[in-house]
C-alpha positions as CSV (number, residue, x, y, z in Angstrom):
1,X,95.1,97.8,89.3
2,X,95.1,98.5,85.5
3,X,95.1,95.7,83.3
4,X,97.6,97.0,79.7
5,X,97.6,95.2,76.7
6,X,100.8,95.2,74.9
7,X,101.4,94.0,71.5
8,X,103.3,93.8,67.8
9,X,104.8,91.3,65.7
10,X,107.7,90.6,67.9
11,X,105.5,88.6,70.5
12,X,105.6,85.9,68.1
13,X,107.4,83.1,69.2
14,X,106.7,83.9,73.2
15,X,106.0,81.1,74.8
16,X,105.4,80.7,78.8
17,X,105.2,77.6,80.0
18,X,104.8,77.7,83.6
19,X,102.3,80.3,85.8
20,X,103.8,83.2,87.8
21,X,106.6,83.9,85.7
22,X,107.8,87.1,84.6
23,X,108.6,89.5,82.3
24,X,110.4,93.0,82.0
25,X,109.2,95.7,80.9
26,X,111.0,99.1,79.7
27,X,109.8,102.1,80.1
28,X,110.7,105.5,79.2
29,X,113.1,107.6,81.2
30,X,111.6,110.7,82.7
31,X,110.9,113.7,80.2
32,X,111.6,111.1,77.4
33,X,108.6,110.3,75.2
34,X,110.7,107.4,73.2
35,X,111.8,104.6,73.8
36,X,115.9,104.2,74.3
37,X,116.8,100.6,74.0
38,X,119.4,99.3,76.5
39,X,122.3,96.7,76.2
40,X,123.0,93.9,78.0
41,X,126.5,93.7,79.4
42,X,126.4,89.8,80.7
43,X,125.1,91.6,83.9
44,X,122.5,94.2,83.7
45,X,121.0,96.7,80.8
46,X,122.8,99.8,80.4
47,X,122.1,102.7,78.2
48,X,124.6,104.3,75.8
49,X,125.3,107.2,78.2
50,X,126.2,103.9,81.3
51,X,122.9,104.9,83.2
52,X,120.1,102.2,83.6
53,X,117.0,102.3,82.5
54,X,113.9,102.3,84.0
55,X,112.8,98.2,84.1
56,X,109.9,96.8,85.9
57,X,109.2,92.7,86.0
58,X,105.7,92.3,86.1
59,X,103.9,88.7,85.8
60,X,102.3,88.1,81.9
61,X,99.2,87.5,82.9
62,X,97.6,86.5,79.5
63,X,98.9,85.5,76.3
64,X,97.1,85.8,73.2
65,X,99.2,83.8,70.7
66,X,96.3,83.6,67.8
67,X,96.0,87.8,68.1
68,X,99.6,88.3,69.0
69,X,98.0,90.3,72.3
70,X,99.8,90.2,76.0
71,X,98.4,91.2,79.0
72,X,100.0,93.0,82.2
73,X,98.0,94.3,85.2
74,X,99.8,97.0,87.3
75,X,99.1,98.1,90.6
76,X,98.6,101.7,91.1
77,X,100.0,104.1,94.0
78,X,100.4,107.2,94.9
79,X,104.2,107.2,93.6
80,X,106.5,105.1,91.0
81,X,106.9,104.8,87.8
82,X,105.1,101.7,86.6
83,X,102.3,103.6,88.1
84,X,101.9,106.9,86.4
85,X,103.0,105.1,83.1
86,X,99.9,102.8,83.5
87,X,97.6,105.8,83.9
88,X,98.9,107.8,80.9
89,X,99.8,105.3,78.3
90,X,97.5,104.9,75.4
91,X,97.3,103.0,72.3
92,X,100.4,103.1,70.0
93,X,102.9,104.0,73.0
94,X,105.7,102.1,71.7
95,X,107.1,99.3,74.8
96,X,109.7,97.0,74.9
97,X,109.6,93.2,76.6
98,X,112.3,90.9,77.7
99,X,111.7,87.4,79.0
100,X,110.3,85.1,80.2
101,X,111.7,84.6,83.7
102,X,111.3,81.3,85.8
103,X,108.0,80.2,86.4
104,X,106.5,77.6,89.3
105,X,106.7,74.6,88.5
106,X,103.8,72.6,90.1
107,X,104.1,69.9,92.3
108,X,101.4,67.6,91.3
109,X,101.7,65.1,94.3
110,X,101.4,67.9,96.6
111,X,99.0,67.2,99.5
112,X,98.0,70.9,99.7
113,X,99.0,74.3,98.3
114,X,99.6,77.6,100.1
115,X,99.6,81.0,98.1
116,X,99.8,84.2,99.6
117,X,101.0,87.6,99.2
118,X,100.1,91.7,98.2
119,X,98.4,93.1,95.8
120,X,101.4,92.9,93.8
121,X,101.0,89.1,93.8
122,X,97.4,88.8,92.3
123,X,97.6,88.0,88.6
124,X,100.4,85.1,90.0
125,X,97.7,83.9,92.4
126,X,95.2,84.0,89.5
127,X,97.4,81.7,87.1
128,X,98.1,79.6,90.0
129,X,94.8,78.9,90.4
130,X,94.1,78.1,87.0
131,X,96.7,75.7,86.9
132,X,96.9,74.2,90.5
133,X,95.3,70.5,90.2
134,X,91.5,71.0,90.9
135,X,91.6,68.4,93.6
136,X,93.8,69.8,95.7
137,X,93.1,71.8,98.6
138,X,94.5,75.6,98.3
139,X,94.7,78.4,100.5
140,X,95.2,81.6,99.8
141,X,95.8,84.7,101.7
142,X,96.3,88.5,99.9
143,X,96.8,91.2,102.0
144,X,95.4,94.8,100.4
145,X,95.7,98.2,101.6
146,X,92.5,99.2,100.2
147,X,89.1,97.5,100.0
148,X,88.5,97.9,96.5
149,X,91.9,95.4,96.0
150,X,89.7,93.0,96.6
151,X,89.5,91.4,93.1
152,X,87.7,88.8,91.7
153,X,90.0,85.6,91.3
154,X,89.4,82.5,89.5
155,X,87.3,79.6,90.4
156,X,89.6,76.5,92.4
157,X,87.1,74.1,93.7
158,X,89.2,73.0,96.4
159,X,90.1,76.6,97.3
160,X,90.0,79.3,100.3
161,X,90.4,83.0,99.9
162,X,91.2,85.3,102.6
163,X,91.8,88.9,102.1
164,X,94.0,90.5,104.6
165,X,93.8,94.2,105.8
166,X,96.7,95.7,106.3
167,X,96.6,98.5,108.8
168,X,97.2,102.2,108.0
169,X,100.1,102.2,110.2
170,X,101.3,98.6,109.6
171,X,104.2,97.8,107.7
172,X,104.5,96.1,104.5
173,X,103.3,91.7,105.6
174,X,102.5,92.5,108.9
175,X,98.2,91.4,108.2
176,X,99.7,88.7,105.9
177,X,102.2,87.5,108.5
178,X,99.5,87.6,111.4
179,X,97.3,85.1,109.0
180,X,100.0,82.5,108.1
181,X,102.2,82.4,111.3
182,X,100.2,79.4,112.8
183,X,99.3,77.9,108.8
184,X,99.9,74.2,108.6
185,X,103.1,73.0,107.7
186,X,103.2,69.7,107.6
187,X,104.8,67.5,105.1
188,X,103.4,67.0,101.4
189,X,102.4,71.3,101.3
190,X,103.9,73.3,99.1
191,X,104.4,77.3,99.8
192,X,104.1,80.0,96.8
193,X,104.2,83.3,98.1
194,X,105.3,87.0,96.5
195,X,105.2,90.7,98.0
196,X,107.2,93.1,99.5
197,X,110.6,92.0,99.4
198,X,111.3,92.7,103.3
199,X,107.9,90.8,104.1
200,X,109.1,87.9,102.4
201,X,112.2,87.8,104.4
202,X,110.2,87.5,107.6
203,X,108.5,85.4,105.8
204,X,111.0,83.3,105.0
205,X,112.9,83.8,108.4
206,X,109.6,82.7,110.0
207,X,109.0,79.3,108.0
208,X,112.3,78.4,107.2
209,X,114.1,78.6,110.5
210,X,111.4,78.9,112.8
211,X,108.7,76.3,112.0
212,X,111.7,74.3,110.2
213,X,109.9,74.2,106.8
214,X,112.1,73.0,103.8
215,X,113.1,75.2,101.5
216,X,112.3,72.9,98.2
217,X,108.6,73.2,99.4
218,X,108.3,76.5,99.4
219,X,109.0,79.6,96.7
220,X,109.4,82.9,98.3
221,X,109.9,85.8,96.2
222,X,110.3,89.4,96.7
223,X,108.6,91.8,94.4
224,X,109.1,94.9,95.1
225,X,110.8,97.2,97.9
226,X,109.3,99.7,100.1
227,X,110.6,103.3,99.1
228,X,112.8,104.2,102.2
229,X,113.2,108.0,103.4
């Protein structure tokens, strides 16, 4: 994962008020080295020329209103865009930002929290923690692909990490599903988990119509989508 900083006068003003929100960041179109600033037609961003640019929603990790500073961690692969943009970019790449999106908004009566999810779901998981009540009891379950995924998150006193290793040959949520299948339900938990978006639809196929859990306790969201042949 590779933590960018963006920043500029126009982050003035940006205000987040709930963790594991989002924003959306442009990047360049391949062979472009600028910057080619899309419209909003009431239903997506298009360019000039009607093709859509390349957006990626990321979570805004930190924001640094005093310095004007925001921080975005990405996670690196072997393919994708986000990916080989982290790895090249350097200071005075010019970046554009849209946003905020919907963040959670905390249940503070809750008995007990659940939070779970991929790599792509750590620096959600890390605000969470931050702002889950320090009372309450939390569990959280990541699955990684690799070992060194493995990040430090922050301190909960009432919390439980358990990293998940997902099998070379597994499919995106499998190690995630296996740990959660048999979690406890009952009622007064709330459910925050993010990932792959087809994980998160057995995900939700599992606790909504399986283990009848409701569906105002819980926020499931899909991420990203595995690249298909």
């Amino acid at each position: 994962m590779i933590r960018v900083t963006v920043t500029g006068s126009d982050l003035e003003g940006l205000l987040v008020e709930d963790p594991a929100a989002s924003v959306r960041l442009l990047l360049p179109s391949p062979g472009e080295r600028d910057l080619v600033i899309p419209r909003w037609n009431g239903n997506e961003f298009l360019r000039a020329d009607g093709a859509r640019p390349i957006i990626r929603t990321l979570t805004p990790l930190r924001i640094r209103p005093n310095v004007l500073k925001l921080d975005l961690e990405i996670v690196i692969h072997d393919v994708g865009v986000a990916s080989r943009w982290a790895q090249g970019v350097a200071a005075g790449n010019p970046g554009a930002l849209s946003g905020p999106g919907r963040g959670y908004a905390i249940d503070r009566s809750a008995r007990a929290f659940l939070l779970g999810g991929d790599e792509t779901a750590i620096p959600a998981i890390s605000e969470l923690l931050e702002a889950l009540p320090t009372e309450t009891p939390v569990r959280v379950c990541i699955e990684v692909t690799h070992p060194e995924a493995r990040l430090v998150l922050p301190d909960h006193p009432q919390s439980t990490v358990e990293w998940c290793d997902l099998p070379s040959d597994g499919s995106p949520g499998d190690a995630l599903i296996h740990r959660i299948k048999d979690a406890d339900l009952d009622p007064g938990i709330r459910v925050w988990m993010a990932g792959e978006a087809g994980a998160m639809h057995r995900i939700r196929r599992l606790y909504f119509q399986d283990r009848g859990l409701a569906r105002a306790d819980a926020v499931i969201r899909g991420y990203w989508k595995r690249p298909r042949p």
